[in-house]
N, C-alpha and C positions, 0 to 999 in steps of 0.2 A: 487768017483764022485767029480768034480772041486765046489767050493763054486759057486752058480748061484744065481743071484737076477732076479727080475722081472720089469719092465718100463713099465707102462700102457699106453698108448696115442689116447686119443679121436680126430677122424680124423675129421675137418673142413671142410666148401667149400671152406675156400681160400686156402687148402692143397692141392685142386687140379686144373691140368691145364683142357684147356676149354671143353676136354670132358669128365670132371667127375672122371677122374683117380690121385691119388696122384703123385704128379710133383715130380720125383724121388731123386732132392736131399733134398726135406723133411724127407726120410729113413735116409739118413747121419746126417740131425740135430737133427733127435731122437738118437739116434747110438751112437753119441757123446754124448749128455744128459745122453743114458743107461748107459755109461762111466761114467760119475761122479757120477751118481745114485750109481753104483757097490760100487766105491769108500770109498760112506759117510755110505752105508749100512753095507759097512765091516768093520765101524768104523773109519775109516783114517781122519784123521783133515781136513779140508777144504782145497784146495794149498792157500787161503788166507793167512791160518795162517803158514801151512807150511812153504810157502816162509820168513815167518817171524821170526818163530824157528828153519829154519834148511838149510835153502837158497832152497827146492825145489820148483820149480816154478809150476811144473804140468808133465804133459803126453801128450805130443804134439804129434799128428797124423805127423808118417811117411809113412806111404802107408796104403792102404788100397783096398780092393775087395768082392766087391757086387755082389751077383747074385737074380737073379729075378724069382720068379716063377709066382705069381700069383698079379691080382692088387689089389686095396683096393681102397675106394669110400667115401665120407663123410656122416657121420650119423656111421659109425663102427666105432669098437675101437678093435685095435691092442695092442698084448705084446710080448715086448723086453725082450729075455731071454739074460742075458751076464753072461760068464766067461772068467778066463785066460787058454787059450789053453795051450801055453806054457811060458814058465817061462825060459829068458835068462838073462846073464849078464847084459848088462845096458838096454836091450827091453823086454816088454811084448807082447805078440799077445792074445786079446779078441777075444772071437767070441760073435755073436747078432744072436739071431733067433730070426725073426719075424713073430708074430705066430697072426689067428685070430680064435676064438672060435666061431664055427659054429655045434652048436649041441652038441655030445657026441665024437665029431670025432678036431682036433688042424689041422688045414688049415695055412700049412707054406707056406707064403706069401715070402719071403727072408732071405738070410744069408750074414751077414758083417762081414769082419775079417779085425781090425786096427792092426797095427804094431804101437806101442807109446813107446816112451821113458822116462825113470824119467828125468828130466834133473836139473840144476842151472845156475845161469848164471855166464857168464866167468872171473874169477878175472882180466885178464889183458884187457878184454873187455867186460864192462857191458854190451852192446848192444848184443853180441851173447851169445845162448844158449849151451851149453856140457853136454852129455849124462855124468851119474852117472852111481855108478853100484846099481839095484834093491836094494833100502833098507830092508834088511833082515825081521826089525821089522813088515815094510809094507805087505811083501810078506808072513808073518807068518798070519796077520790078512786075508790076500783072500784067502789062500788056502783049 
């Protein structure tokens, strides 16, 4: 079984559009949150400091795919399950399940799978970013 963390997020009314339902790319800015949540829970330094010890800047979203089952409303509170699905050369793919606890029964709500990269940025061009390959170290602490 993949190292999973958990991301809890208490849904607002401004999380949702005007009839009550969360405006959908609120799931993406939790998603990405669960992302760094994963991160600092499996011990990894912050990419603050990273980029400061070791040039990696972060995990920038390469694509990504949402599916939708069910809505959610404000006044609930939603949990992000993330792990790393698969484990490539210089990409990871997370998955996010978004789950609401309703009784003794897990109401999945949606599934998010990012494609991210480690990256640094480019010696002969600060301004763009170049995938790395997965730091081993890192990839030892999530698995």
């Amino acid at each position: 079984m993949p190292r999973t963390t958990f991301h809890s997020v208490s849904v607002q009314f401004g999380d949702c559009d005007p009839a009550g339902i969360v405006f959908f790319p609120n799931f993406l800015r939790w998603m990405d949150a669960a992302s760094l949540a994963f991160f600092m829970e499996c011990g990894v330094p912050p990419w603050r400091e990273l980029v400061k010890t070791r040039g990696i800047v972060g995990t920038p979203l390469l694509e990504i795919n949402t599916k939708f089952y069910k809505t959610v409303t404000y006044g609930e509170t939603i949990m992000i399950a993330t792990h790393v699905e698969e484990w490539r050369d210089k990409v990871i793919v997370q998955l996010h399940r978004v789950t609401r606890a309703s009784g003794a029964t897990e109401d999945l709500i949606c599934e998010g799978r990012e494609v991210r990269a480690f990256v640094k940025r480019d010696p002969n061009d600060p301004d763009r970013l170049r995938a790395i390959p997965v730091p081993e170290d890192i990839k030892a602490l999530c698995v």
